[in-house]
C-alpha positions in Angstrom: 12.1 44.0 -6.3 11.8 40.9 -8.6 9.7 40.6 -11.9 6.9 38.6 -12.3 8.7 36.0 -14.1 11.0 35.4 -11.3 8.2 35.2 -8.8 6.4 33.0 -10.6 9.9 30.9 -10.8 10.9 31.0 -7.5 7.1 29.8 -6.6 7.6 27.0 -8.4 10.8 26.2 -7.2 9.3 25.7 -4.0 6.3 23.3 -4.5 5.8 19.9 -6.9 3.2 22.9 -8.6 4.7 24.9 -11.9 3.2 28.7 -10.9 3.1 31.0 -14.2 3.6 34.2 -14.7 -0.4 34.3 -15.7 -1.3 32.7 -11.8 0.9 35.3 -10.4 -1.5 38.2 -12.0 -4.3 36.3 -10.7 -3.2 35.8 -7.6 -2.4 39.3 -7.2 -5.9 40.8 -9.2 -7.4 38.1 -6.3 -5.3 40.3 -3.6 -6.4 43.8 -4.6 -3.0 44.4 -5.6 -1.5 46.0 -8.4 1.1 45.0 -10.6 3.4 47.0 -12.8 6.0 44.6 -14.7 8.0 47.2 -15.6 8.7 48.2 -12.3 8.7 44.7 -10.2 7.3 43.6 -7.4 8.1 44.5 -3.9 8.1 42.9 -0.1 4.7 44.6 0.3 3.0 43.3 -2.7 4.6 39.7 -2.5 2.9 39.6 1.3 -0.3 40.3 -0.1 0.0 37.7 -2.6 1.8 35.2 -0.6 -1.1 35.3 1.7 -3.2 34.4 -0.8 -1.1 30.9 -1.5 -2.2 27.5 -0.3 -0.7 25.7 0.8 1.1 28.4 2.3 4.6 29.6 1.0 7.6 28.7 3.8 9.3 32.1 3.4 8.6 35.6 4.3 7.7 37.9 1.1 11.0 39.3 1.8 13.0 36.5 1.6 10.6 35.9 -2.1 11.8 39.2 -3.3 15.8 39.1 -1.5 18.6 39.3 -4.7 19.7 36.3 -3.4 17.4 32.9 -4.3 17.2 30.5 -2.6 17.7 32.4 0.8 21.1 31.0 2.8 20.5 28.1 5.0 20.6 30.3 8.2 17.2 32.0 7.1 15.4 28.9 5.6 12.8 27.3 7.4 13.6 24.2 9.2 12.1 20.9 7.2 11.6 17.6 9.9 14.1 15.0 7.3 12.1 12.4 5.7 13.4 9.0 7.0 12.7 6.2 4.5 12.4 2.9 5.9 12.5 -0.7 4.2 10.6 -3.8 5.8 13.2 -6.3 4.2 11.6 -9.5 2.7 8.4 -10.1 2.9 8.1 -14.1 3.6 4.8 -15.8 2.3 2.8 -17.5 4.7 4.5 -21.1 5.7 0.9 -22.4 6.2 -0.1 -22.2 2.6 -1.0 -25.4 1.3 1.2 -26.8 -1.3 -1.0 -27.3 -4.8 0.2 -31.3 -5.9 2.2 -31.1 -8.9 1.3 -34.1 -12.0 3.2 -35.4 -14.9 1.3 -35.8 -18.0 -2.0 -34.9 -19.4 -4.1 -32.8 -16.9 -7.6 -34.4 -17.4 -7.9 -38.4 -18.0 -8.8 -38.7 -21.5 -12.4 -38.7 -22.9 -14.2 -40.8 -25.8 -14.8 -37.8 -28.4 -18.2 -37.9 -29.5 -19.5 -38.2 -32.7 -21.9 -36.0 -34.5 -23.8 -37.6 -37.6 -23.2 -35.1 -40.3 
């Protein structure tokens, strides 16, 4: 049996979501199941809330409420490895035509005109 606290802890330890103590209640108020925190939460109660989780959880609501956490490597789920690749360089087009480059003043220059004031 595990606390609420630690449920709500080992939740978050799993997904990029922080899960509270508070969403733990509500998850398990949402499951028909009652909650004593002085006494803990057990395998049966974590199932019913577990099922209520989406995405779902990766581990069995035993393996939630085991003494050990996280579970040993022999009982976790297998995750597919993430392979990060990297294109190299990317090369701008050689077809691009070039923009002529000038010395000087930009624009030829222009009489000012005069306002009468």
């Amino acid at each position: 049996m595990i606390s609420v606290q630690e449920l709500a802890r080992r939740l978050s330890d799993l997904g990029p979501q922080t899960v509270t103590s508070h969403d733990v209640e509500d998850l398990a108020d949402a499951a028909g199941v009652r909650i004593d925190p002085g006494r803990g939460i057990d395998a049966g109660q974590a199932k019913q809330i577990l099922d209520l989780m989406s995405p779902p959880v990766p581990f069995s609501a035993a393996a939630m409420v085991a003494s050990p956490w996280p579970p040993p490597e022999a009982v976790r789920p297998a995750v597919a490895p993430m392979v990060f690749s990297s294109p190299g360089t990317v090369d701008a087009p050689s077809d691009l035509p070039a923009r002529p480059r000038r010395s000087g003043q930009s624009h030829p220059e222009r009489p000012r005109s005069r306002r009468p004031r």
